[in-house]
Structures are given as C-alpha cells and as structure tokens.
C-alpha positions as CSV (number, residue, x, y, z in Angstrom):
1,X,48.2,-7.0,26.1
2,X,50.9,-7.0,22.9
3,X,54.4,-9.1,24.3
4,X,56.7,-10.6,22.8
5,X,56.3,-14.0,22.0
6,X,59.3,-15.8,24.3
7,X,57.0,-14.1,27.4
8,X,54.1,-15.6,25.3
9,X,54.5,-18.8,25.2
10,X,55.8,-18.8,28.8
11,X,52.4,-17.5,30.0
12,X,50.3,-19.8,28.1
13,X,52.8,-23.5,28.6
14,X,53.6,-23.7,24.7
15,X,57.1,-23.5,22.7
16,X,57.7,-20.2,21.3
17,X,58.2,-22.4,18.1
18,X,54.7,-23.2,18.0
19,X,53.4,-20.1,18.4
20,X,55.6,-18.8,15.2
21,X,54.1,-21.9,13.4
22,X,50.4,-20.2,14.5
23,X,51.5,-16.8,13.4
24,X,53.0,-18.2,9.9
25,X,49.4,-20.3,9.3
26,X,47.7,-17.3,10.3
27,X,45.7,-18.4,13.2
28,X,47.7,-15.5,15.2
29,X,47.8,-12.6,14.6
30,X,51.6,-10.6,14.1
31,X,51.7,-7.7,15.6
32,X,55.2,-6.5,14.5
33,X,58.2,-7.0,16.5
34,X,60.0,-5.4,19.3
35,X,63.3,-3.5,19.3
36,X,65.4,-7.0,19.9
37,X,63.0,-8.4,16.8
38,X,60.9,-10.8,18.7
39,X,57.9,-11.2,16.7
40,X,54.8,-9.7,19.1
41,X,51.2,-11.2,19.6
42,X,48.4,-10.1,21.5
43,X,48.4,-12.3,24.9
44,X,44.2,-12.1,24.7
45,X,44.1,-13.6,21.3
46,X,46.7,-16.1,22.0
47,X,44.6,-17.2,25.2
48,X,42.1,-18.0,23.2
49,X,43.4,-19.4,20.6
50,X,45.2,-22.3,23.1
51,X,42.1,-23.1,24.9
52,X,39.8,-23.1,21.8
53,X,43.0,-25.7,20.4
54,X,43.0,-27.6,24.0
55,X,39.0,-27.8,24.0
56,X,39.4,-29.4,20.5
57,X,41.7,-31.8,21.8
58,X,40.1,-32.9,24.4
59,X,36.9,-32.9,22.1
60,X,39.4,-35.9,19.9
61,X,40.2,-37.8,23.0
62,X,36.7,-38.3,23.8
C-alpha cells in the first residue's frame, strides 16, 4: 500500500524525518508525492525495512 509518509511513520512508530533520511540514502524507495507534496512510500517496503533495522539493533545490543 503507497501513503504518504506522515501516515507512514505513524504506522510503523518512527519520525517522518527519518524516513525522508531513508528515502534520501536510498534504502526507501520514493514513490512520488501526493497532491499536498508529501513524499509517498510503499507501507510493505517500509515494514520491512524497520524490522530488518530493529533486528540489527537488537543483533548490536547482544
């Protein structure tokens, strides 16, 4: 599902700031923008992009 990324972030617990730094460094995709110009992203992707970045982290602590 493409939404835009304020709803994003909301749905996954991150800043919408962070996930613009993702789509900037390219580890999410941009899939255009909607008709207020919020930058879109696919909710999938961004799903599992977060838990392969939380797995990681935990991966650190350990």
């Amino acid at each position: 599902m493409i939404t835009d990324i304020y709803a994003a972030a909301l749905s996954v617990g991150e800043k919408p700031a962070t996930l613009r730094k993702w789509v900037s460094r390219a580890e999410l995709t941009h899939r255009g923008y909607d008709a207020r110009r919020r930058v879109r992203v696919d909710l999938d992707e961004l799903a599992d992009l977060v838990a392969a970045k939380r797995a990681a982290a935990s991966n650190e602590a350990a």
